[in-house]
N, C-alpha and C positions, 0 to 999 in steps of 0.2 A: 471550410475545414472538414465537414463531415466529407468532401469526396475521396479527401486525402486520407482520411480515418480509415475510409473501404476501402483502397486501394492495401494502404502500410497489411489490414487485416488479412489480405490474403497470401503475403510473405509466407512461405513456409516454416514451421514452428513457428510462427506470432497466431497466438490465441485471441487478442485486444490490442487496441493502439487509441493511444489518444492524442491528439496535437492543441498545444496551447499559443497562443498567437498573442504579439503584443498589439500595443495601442494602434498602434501604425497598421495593423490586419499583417504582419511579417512572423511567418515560421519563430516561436520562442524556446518554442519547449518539446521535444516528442519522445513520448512516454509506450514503451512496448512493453506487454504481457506476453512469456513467451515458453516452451518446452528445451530441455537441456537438453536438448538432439544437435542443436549447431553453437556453433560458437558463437559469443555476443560481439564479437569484432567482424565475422560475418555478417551478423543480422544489421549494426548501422550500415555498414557499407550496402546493403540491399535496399533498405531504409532513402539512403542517398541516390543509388541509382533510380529507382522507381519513382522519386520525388522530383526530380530531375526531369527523368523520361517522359513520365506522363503531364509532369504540371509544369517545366521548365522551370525548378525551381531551383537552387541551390541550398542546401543545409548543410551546417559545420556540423563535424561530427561531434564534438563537445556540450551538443545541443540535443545529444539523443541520448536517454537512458533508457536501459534492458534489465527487467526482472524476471527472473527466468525461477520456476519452481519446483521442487522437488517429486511432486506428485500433481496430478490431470486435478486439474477444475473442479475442487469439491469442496463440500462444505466443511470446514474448517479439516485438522491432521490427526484426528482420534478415531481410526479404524482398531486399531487394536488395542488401545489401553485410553481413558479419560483424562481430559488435559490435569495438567497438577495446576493452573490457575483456569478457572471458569466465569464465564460471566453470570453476577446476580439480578443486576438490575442496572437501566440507565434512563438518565432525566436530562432533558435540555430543555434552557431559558432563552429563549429570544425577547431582548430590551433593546429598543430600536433596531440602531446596528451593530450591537453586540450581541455577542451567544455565553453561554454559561453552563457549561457540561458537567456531570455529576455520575463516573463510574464506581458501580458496588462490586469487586472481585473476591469471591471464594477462594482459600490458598491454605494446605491443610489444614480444615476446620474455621481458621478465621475469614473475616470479612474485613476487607480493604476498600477505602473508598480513595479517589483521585479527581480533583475540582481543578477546570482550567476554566479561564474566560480569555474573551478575546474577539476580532471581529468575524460579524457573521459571515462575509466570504470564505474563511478560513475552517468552517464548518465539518471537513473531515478530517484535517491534519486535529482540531480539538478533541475530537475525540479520540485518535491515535494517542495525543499525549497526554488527556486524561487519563487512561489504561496504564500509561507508563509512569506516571505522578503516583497512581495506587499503586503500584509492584516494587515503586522503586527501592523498598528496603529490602526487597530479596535476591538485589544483583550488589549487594555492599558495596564497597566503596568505590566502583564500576561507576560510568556516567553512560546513562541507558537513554539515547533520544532517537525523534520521528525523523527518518530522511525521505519517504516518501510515503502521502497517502490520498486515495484518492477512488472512486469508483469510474472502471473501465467498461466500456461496452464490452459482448464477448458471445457473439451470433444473437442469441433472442435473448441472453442472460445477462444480468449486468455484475459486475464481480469486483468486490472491493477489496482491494491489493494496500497491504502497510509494508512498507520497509523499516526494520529497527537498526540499529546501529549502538552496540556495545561497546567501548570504547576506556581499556584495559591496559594496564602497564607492558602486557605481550603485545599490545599492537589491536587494532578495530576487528569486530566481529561483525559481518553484517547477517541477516536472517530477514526472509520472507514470509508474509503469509496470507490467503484470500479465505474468504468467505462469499458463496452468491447470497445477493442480495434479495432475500425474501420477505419482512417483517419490514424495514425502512431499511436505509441509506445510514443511517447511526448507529443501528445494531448490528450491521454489516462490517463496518470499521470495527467496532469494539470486538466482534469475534474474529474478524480478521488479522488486528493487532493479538491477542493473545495465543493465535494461531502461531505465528511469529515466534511470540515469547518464551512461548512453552516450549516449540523446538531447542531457540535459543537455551532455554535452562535443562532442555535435555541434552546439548550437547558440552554442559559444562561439567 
């Protein structure tokens, strides 16, 4: 899968790409990080052809998702003003094959904590939705969950990408957000999801 990973990366506008394979080693999943320069119904079908071309492979396009972001590959979305929710602190339990995630969020003045557990594969979506367990009294009576999270490769960078999903009597909101991954793999999700968030509650 990694060759297909280099290939998908050289797409133009795809920043990362990752490919998850099921049991059988068959194309399951293909996940693109990517610049709002082209359309996302171009970029599968490029996706397709190049998967195709170079590895004779065939992929449904129903089997590819595109998260495309607002702004270049940086660390989290507070160039001009400090997120309204920040991260304080985070602690993870690993007991056998379970995890057990414990995020502290700042959110005017107060501290919000959000505890998931769950198994240890599942290791970044927990953290995505411990961040969203702690916030969730500030989107009322909204139901705020993880649709995608995960760390991408992204040239020598590895950048961890949350998808939220707001989910509102008007109809779903969705929002993105990355962090590169410099301190671990778990502080990278939790700033990544509130990167996400805090857009999300800026543009509410």
């Amino acid at each position: 899968m990694d060759e297909i990973e280099s290939a998908l990366s050289r797409i133009p506008s795809v920043t990362a790409a990752r490919v998850v394979s099921s049991p059988s080693g068959r194309i399951a999943e293909v996940h693109l990080l990517a610049r709002r320069d082209r359309a996302p119904k171009q970029l599968v079908r490029d996706v397709q052809s190049v998967v195709l071309a170079s590895f004779g492979v065939e992929i449904d396009y129903r089997t590819v998702s595109v998260v495309q972001l607002d702004d270049p590959l940086t660390e989290g979305d507070s160039t001009n003003q400090a997120p309204r929710v920040a991260l304080l602190r985070l602690n993870s339990e690993v007991k056998s094959h379970s995890s057990e995630i414990r995020v502290h969020v700042s959110a005017g003045g107060d501290e919000h904590v959000g505890t998931v557990s769950g198994p240890a594969s599942s290791g970044m979506r927990l953290v995505a939705r411990a961040v969203v367990q702690a916030v969730s009294n500030l989107v009322g009576d909204s139901a705020l969950d993880v649709d995608f999270a995960d760390v991408l490769p992204a040239g020598e960078f590895s950048v961890a990408v949350a998808v939220l999903r707001l989910a509102t009597r008007k109809g779903d909101h969705v929002v993105s957000g990355s962090a590169l991954v410099r301190k671990d793999s778990n502080d990278a999700m939790a700033r990544a999801s509130l990167s996400a968030l805090n857009r999300l509650l800026g543009s509410s």
